[in-house]
C-alpha positions, 0 to 999 in steps of 0.5 A: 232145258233151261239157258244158264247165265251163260247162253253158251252153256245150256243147264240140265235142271230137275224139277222134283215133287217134295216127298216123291221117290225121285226126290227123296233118290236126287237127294240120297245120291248125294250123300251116298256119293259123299260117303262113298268114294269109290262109287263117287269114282265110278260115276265119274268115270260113266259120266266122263265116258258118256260125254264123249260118247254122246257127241253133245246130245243130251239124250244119248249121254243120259241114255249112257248113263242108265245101265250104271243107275239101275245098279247104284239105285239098288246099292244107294238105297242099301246104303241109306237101310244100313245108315239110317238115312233119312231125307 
C-alpha cells in the first residue's frame, strides 16, 4: 500500500519489472480494454461487484476478482495475437 496525497484514501500501487510477463499483461489489459467495450463493461461490473462484497478489505476484493482475470487473460492475449500488439 502506498498513502496517496490524501491520507484518507489509500492507493493500490503495481510495481513491474520491465520486460516481465506481469508487465507487458498490466499494459495490454489497457489497451484491450480500450479497444473492447464490452469487456471494459464487464470488468466494470466485477470490479463494482467486488467492491461491495469485500466490505473495504483489500484482499477480499482482489480475490473477487480473480475468477474473471483467468478468463480475460486468455481473451486479451488472443486479442493482442490477432492485432499484432506489441508493448
Amino acid at each position: 500500500m502506498h498513502a496517496s496525497a490524501d491520507p484518507g484514501r489509500p492507493t493500490n500501487v503495481h510495481l513491474r519489472v520491465h520486460g516481465w510477463p506481469n508487465q507487458q499483461f498490466a499494459l495490454l489489459f489497457v489497451d484491450w480494454l480500450a479497444a473492447n467495450p464490452g469487456a471494459r463493461e464487464d470488468y466494470l461490473t466485477v470490479k463494482c461487484d467486488a467492491d461491495r462484497r469485500a466490505d473495504g478489505e483489500l484482499a477480499r476484493y482482489v480475490t473477487a476478482k480473480e475468477p474473471w482475470f483467468l478468463d480475460a487473460y486468455q481473451r486479451a492475449w488472443e486479442w493482442a495475437d490477432a492485432v499484432h500488439w506489441r508493448p
